[in-house]
MMTF fields as JSON, N, C-alpha, C and O atoms, coordinates in Angstrom:
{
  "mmtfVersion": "1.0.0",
  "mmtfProducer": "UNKNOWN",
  "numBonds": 279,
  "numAtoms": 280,
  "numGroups": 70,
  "numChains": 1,
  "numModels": 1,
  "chainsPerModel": [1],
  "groupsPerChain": [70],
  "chainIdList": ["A"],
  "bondAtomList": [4, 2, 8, 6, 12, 10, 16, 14, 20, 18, 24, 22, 28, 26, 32, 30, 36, 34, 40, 38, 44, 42, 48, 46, 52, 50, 56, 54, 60, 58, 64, 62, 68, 66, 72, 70, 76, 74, 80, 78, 84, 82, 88, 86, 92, 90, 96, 94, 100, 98, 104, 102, 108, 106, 112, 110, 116, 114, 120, 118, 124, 122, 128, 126, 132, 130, 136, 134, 140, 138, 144, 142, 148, 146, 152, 150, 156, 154, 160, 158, 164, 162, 168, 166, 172, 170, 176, 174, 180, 178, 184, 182, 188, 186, 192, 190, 196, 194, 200, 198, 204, 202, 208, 206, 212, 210, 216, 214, 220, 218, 224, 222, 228, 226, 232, 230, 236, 234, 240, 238, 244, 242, 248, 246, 252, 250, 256, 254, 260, 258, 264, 262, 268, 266, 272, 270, 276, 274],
  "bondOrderList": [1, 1, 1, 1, 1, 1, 1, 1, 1, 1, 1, 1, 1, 1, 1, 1, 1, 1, 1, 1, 1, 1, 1, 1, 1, 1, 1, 1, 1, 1, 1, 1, 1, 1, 1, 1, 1, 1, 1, 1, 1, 1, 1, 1, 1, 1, 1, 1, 1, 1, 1, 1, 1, 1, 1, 1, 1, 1, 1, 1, 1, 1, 1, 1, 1, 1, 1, 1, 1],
  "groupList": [{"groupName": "UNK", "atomNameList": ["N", "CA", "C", "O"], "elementList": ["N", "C", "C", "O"], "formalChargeList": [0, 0, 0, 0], "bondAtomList": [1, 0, 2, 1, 3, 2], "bondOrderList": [1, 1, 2], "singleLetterCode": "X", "chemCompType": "L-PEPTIDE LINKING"}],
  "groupTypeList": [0, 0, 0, 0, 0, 0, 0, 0, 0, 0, 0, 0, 0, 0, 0, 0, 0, 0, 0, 0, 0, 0, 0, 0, 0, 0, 0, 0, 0, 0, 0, 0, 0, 0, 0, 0, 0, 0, 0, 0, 0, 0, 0, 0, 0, 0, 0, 0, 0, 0, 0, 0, 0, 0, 0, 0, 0, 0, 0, 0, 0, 0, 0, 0, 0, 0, 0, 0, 0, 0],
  "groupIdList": [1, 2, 3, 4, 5, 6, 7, 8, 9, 10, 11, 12, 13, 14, 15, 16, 17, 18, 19, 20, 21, 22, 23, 24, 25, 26, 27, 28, 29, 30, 31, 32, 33, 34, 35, 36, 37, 38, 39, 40, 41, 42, 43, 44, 45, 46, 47, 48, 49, 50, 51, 52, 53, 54, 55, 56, 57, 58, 59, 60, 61, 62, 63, 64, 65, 66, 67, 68, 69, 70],
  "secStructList": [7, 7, 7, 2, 2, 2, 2, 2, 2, 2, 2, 2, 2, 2, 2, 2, 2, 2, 2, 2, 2, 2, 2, 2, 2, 2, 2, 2, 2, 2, 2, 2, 2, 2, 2, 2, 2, 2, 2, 2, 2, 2, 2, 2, 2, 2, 2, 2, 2, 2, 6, 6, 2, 2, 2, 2, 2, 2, 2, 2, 2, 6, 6, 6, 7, 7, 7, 7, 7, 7],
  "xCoordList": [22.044, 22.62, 22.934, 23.345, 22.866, 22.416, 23.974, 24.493, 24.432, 26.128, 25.554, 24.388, 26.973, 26.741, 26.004, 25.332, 26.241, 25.531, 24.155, 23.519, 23.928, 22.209, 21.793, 20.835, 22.542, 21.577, 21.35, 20.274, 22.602, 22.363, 21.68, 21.329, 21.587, 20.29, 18.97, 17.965, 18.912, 17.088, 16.74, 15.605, 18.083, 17.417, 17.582, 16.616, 18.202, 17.934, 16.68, 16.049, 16.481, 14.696, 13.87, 12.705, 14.259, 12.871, 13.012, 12.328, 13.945, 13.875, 13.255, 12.664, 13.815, 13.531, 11.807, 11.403, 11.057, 9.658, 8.723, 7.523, 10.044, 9.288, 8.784, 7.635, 9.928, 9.877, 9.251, 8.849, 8.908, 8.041, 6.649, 5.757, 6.491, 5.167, 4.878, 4.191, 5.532, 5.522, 5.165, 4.406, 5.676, 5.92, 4.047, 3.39, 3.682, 2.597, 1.422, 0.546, 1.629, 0.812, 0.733, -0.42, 1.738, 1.797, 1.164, 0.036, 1.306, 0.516, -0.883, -1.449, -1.315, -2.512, -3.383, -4.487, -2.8, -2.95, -2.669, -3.421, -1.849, -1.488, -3.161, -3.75, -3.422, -4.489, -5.858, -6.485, -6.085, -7.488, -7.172, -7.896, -6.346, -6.187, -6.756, -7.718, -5.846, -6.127, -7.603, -8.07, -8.647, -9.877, -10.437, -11.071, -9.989, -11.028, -10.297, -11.103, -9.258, -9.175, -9.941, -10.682, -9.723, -10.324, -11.969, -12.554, -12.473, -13.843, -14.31, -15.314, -13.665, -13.544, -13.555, -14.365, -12.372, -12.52, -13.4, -13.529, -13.832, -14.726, -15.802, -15.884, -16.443, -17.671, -17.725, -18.768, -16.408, -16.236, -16.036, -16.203, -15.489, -15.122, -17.034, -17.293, -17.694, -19.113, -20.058, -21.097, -19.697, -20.798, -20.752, -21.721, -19.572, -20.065, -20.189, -20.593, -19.692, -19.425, -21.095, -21.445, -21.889, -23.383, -24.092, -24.797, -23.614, -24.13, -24.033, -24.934, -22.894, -22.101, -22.851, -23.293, -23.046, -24.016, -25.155, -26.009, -25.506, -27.615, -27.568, -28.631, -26.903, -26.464, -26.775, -27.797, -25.311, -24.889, -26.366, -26.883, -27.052, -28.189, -29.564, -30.377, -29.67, -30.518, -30.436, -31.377, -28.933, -28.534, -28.979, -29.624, -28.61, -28.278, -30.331, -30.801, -31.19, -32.539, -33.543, -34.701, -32.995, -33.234, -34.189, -35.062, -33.731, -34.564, -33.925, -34.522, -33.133, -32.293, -32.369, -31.375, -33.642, -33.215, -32.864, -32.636, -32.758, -32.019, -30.66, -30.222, -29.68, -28.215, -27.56, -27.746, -27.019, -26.75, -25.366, -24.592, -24.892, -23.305, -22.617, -21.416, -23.303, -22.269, -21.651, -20.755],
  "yCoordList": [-47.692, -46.362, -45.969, -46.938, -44.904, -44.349, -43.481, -42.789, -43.796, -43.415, -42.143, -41.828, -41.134, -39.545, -39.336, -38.341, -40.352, -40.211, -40.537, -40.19, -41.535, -41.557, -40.885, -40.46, -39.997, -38.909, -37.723, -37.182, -37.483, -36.675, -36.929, -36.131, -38.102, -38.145, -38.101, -37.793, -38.33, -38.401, -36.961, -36.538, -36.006, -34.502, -34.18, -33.44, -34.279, -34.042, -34.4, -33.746, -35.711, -36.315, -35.269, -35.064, -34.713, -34.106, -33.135, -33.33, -31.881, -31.008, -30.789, -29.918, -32.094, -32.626, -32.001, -30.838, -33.329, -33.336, -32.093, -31.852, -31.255, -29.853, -29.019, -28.579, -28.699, -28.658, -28.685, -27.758, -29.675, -30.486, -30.428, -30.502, -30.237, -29.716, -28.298, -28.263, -27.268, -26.192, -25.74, -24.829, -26.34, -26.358, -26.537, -25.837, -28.028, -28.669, -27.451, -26.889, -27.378, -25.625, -24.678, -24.43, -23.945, -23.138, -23.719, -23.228, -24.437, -24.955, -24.652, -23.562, -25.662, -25.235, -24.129, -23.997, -23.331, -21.929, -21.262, -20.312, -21.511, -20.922, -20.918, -20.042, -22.365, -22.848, -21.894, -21.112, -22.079, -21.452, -20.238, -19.933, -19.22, -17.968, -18.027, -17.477, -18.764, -18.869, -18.973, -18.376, -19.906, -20.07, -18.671, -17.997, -18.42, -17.222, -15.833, -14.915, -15.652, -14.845, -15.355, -14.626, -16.519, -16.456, -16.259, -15.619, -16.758, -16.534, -14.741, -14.325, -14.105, -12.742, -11.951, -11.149, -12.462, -11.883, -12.788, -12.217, -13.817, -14.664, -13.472, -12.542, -13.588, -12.309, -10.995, -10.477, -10.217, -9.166, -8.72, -7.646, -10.295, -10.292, -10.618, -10.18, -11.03, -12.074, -10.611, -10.357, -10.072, -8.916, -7.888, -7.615, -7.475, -6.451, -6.834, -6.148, -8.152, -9.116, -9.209, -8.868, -9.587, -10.114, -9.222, -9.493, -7.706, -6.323, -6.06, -5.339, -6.532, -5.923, -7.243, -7.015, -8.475, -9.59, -9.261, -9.859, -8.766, -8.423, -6.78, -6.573, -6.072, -4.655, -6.019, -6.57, -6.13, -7.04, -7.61, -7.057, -8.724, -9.024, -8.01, -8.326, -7.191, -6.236, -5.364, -5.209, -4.771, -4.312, -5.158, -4.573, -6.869, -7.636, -8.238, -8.523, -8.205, -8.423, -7.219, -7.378, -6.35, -4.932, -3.795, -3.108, -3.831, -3.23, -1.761, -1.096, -1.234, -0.273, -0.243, -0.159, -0.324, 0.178, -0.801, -1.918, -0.44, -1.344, -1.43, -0.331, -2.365, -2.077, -1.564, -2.391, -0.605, -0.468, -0.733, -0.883, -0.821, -1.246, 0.208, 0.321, 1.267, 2.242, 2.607, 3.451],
  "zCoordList": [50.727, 50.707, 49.264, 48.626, 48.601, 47.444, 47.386, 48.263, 46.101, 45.712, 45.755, 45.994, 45.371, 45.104, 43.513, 43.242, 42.634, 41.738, 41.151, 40.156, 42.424, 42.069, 42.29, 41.645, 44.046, 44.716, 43.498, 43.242, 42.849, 41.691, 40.385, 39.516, 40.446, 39.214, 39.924, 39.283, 40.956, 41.566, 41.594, 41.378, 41.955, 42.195, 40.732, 40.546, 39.598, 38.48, 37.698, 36.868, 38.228, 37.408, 38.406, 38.068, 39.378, 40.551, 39.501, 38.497, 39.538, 39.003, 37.08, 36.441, 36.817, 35.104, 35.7, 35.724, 36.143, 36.25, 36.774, 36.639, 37.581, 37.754, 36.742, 36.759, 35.517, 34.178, 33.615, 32.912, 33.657, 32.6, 32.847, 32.003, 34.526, 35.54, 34.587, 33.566, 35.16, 34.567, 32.693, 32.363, 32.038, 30.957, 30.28, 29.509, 31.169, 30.667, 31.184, 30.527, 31.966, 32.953, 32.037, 31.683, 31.438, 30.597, 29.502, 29.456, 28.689, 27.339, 27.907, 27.831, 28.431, 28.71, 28.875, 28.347, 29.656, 30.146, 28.73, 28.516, 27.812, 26.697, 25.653, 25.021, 25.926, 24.84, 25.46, 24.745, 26.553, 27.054, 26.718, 25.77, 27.041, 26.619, 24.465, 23.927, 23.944, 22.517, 22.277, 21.307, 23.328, 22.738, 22.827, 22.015, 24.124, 24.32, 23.375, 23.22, 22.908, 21.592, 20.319, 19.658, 20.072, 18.981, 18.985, 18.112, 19.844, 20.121, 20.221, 19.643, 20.8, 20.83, 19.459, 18.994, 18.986, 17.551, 16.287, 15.205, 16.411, 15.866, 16.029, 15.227, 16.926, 16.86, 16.557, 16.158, 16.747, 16.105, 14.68, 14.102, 14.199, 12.879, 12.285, 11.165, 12.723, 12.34, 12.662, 12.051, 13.32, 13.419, 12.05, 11.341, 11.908, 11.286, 9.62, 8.682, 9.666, 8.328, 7.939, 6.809, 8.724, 8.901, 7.956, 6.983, 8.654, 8.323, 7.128, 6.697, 6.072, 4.819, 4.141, 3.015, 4.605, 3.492, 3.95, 3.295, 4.555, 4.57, 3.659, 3.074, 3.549, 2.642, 1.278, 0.868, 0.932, -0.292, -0.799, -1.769, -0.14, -0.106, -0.397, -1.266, 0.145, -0.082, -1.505, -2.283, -1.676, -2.795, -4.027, -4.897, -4.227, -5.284, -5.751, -6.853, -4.014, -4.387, -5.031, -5.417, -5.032, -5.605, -4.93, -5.459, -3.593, -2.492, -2.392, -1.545, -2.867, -3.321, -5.095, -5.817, -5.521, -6.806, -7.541, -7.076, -9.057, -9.914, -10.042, -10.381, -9.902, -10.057, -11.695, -12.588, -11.985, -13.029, -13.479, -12.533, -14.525, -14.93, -14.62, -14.864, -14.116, -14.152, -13.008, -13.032]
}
């Protein structure tokens, strides 16, 4: 038979481990959300970046002319 204070630590570790259930749920759930932002803006940032070094590129091989100092 289990004193009044074990019974109260067993429902405290239940509830502890619910916690801690929850907690570990959220991280996770936290991280997959993070990949898929960064991946999102990874390509948005890579698209139009692509566009401004094939310009840059084109400009500097002289397909536009000669570059002048002015």
């Amino acid at each position: 038979m289990q004193t009044q204070s074990a019974k109260i630590l067993v429902k405290q570790s239940a509830i502890i481990e619910e916690e801690r259930h929850n907690v570990v749920k959220a991280v996770q759930e936290t991280a997959v959300h993070k990949e898929r932002f960064l991946a999102a803006i990874s390509h948005e940032l890579r698209t139009p970046l692509n566009g401004i070094i094939g310009l840059a590129e084109g400009v500097i091989g002289g397909s536009c002319g000669q570059v002048t100092g002015e």
